[in-house]
DRENTOR-336558 format. One line per 2 residues: number of its first residue (from 0); their letters; for each residue x, y, z negated of N, C-alpha, C. Coordinates in steps of 0.05 Angstrom, whole numbers. Each point is the difference from the previous one (the first is absolute). Layout:
BEGIN
NUM = a = X Y Z X Y Z X Y Z | ...
//
This chain:
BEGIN
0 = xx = 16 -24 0 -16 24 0 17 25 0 | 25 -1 -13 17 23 -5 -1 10 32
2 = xx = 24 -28 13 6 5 25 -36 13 23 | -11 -10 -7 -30 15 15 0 31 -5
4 = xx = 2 2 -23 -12 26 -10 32 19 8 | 22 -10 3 26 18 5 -10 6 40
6 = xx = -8 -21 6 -8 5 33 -14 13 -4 | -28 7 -7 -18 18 2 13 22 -5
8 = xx = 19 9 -7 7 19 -27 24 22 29 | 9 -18 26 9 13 15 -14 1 23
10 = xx = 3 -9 22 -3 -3 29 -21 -28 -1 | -20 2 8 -16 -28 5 -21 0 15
12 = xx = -4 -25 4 -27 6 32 -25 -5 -17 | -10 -5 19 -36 -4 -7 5 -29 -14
14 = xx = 3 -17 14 8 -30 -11 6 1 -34 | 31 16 -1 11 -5 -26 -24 15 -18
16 = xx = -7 20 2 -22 11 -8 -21 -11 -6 | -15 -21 7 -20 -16 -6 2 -22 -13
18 = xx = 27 -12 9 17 -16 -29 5 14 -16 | 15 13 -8 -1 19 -23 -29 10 -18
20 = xx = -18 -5 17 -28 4 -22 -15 -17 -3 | 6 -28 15 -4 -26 -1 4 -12 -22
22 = xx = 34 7 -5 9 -16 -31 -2 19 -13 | 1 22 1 -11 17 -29 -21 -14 -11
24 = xx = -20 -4 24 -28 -1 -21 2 -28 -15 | 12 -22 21 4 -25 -17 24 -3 -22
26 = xx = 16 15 2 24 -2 -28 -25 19 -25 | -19 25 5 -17 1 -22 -24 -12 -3
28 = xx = -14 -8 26 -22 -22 -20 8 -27 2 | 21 -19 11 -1 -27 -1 24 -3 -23
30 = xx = 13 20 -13 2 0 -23 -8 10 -32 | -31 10 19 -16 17 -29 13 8 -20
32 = xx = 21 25 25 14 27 -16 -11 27 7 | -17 4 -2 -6 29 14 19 23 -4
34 = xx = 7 -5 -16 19 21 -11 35 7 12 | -8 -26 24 29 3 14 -14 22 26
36 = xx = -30 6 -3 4 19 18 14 23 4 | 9 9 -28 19 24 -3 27 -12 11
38 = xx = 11 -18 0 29 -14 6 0 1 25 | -19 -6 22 5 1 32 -23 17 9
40 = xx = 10 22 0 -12 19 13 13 21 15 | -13 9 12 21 26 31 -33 21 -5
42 = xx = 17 19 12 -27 23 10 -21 -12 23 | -17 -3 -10 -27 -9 12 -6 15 21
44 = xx = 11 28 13 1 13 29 26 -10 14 | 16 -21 -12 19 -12 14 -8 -25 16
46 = xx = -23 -12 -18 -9 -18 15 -16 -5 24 | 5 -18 23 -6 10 29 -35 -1 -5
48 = xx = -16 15 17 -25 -11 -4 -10 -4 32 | 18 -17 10 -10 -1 34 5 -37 -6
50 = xx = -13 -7 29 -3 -24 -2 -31 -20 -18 | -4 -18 9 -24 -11 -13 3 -21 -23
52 = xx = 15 -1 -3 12 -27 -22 -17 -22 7 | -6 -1 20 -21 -23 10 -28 7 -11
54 = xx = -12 13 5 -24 15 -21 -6 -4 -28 | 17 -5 -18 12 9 -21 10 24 -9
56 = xx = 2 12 13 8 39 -1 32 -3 6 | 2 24 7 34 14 -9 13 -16 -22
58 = xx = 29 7 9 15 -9 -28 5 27 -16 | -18 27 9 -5 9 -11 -29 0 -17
60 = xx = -15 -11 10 -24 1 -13 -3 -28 -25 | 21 -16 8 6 -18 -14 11 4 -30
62 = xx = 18 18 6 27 12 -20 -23 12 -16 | -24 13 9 -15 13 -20 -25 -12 -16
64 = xx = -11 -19 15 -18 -21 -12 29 -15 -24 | 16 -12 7 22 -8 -29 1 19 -12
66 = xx = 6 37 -2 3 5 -18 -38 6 -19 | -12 1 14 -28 2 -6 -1 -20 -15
68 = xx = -4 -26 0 -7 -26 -12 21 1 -27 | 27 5 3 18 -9 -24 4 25 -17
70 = xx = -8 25 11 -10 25 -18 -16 -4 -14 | -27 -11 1 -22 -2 -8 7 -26 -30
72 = xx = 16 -21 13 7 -14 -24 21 4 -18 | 7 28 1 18 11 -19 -23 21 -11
74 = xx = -25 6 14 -16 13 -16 -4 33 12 | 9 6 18 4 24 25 -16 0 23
76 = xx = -17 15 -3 -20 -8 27 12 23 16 | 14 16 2 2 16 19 12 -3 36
78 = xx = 11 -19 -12 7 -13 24 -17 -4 32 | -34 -24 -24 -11 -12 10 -18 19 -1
80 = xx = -16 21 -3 -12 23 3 11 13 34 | 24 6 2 8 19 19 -1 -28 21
82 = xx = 3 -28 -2 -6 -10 23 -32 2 12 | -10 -8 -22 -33 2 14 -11 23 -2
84 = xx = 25 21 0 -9 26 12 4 2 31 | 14 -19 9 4 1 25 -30 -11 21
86 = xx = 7 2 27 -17 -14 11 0 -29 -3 | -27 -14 -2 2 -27 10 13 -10 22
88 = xx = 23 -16 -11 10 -12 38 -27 -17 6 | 11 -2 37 -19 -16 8 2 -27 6
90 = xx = 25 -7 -8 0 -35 8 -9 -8 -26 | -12 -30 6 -12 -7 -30 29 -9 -23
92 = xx = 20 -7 6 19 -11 -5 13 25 -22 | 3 25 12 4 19 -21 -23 15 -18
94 = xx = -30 2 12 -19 9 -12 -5 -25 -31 | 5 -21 12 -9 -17 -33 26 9 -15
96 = xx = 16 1 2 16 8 -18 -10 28 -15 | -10 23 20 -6 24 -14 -22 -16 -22
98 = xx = -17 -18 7 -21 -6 -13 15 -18 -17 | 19 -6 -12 14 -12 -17 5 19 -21
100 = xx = 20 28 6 4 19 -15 -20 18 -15 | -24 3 19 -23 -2 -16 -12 -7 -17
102 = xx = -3 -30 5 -9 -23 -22 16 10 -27 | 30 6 6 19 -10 -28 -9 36 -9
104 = xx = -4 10 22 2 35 -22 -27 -3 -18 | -25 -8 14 -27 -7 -21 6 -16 -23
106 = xx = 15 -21 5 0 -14 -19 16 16 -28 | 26 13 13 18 16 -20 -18 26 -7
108 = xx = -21 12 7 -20 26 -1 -23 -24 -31 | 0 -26 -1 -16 -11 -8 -29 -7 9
110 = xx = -6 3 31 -19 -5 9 11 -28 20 | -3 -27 -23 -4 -22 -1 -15 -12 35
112 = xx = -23 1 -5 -14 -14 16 6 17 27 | 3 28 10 9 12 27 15 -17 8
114 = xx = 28 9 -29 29 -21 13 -1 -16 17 | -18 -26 -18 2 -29 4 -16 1 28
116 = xx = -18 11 13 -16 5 16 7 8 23 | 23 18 2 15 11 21 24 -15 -4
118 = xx = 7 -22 -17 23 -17 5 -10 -28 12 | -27 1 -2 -5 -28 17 -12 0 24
120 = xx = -3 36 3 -9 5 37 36 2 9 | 20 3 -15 32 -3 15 4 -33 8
122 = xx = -9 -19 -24 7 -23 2 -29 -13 23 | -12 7 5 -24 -4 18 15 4 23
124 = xx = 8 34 9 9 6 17 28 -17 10 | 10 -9 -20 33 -18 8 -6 -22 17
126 = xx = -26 -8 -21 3 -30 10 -13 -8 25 | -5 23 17 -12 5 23 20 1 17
128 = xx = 22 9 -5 22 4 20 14 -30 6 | 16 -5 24 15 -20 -1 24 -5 -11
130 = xx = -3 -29 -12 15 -12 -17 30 0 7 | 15 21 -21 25 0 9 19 -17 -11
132 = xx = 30 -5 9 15 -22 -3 27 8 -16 | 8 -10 -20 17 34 -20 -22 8 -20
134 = xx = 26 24 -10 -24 19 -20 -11 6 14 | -21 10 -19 -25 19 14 8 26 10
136 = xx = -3 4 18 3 32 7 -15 27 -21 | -21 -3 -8 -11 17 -28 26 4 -21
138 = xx = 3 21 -5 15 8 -24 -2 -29 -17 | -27 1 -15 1 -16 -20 -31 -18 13
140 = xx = 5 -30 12 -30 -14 1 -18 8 -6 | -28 10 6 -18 5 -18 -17 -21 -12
142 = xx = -2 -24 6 -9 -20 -24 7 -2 -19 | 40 2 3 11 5 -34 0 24 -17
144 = xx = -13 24 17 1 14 -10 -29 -8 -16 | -24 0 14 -15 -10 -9 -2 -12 -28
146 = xx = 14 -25 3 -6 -17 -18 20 15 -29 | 19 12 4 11 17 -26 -16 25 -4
148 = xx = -20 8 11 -19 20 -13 -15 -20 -12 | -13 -20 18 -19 -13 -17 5 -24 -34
150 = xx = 26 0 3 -1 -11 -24 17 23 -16 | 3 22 1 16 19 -14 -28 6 -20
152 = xx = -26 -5 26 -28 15 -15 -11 -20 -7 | 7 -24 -14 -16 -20 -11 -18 -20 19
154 = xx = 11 -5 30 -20 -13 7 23 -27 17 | 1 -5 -16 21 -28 -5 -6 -17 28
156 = xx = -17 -8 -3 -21 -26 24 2 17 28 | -10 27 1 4 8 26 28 -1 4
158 = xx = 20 10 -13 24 7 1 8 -22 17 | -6 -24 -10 13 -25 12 -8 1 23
160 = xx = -17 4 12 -5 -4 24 1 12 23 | 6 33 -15 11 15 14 32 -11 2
162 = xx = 16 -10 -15 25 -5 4 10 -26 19 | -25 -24 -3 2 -17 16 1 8 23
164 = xx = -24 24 7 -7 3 27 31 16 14 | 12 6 -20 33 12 10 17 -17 4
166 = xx = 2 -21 -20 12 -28 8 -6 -14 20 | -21 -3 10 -12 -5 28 17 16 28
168 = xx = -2 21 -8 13 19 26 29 5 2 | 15 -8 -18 23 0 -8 7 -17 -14
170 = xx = 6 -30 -1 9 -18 -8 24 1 -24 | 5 -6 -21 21 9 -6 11 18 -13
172 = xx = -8 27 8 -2 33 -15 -2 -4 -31 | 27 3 -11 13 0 -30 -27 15 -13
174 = xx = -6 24 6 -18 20 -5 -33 -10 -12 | -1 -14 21 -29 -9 0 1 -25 -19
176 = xx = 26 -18 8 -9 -24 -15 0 11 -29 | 21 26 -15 -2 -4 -28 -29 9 -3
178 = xx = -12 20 14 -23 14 -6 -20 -30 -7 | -5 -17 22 -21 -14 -5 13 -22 -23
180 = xx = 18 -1 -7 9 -11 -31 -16 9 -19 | 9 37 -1 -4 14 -17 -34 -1 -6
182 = xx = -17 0 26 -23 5 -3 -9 -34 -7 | 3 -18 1 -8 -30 -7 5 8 -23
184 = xx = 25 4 -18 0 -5 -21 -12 18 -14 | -13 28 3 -22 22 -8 -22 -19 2
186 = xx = -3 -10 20 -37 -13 2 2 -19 -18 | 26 -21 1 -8 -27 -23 1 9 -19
188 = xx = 12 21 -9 -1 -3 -29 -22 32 -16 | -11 -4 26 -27 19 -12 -6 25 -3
190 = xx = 9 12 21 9 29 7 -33 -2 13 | -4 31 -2 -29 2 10 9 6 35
192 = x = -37 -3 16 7 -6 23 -23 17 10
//
């Protein structure tokens, strides 16, 4: 990551650029550190915003949905405010994500049921798209995101199945498998649902 973030940091194309906000997002959520968002970061008007990331957005629009999502779990919405101050993109691939950042700002505002509501029209919207091969292109899955709101808010049994349904689409994903651990062992042992 050093070596990524020293490329970005001089001369780099579009390519290194979209790696570079590729593994950012996965060195802070596939290690549930948010807090290394402060550690790899550049000026956010440095980052290119041309190109489609395959309709996924920019690796600029990318760079800002990560800092939106891992702001918010350090407890900072300002981030995720000035994104969905923006326009809605129009590919669905970056629009569920706005509707991700959404979900997590209601939920962090304390309006519970919006959140969860506009996080399962993201995971609705994913699982409409075709099944990709790799990570997911989304910042962060939205089923797992899903399923860690839903058992963060006591609903253990959905959780799981939101997390299965991530295990399903991504085989494997460290991420998802601890989540649906975490949420089995919330439901067996009697966590409300």
């Amino acid at each position: 990551m050093v070596r990524c973030h020293d490329l970005v940091d001089c001369e780099a194309s579009l390519g290194d650029w979209s790696y570079f906000v590729s593994m950012r997002a996965s060195q802070i959520f596939d290690t549930d550190n948010a807090a290394w968002v402060e550690r790899w970061t550049v000026p956010a008007a440095r980052v290119p915003d041309e190109g489609g990331g395959w309709g996924y957005g920019t690796a600029a629009f990318r760079y800002r949905v990560t800092e939106a999502l891992a702001r918010l779990r350090l407890g900072d919405a300002g981030a995720a405010k000035r994104l969905l101050d923006l326009p809605r993109p129009p590919t669905a691939g970056a629009a569920l994500q706005t509707d991700q950042v959404a979900g997590m700002l209601a939920l962090h505002e304390g309006d519970v049921e919006r959140g969860l509501s506009l996080l399962r029209k993201a995971a609705k919207a994913e699982a409409q798209l075709p099944m990709e091969f790799g990570p997911p292109d989304t910042v962060v899955p939205s089923h797992e995101l899903l399923g860690a709101a839903l058992l963060a808010n006591g609903r253990a049994a959905a959780a799981v199945d939101a997390y299965r349904v991530a295990l399903a689409r991504t085989p494997g994903r460290l991420m998802a498998e601890r989540g649906v651990s975490a949420a089995l062992a919330a439901r067996d042992g009697g966590a409300a649902d």
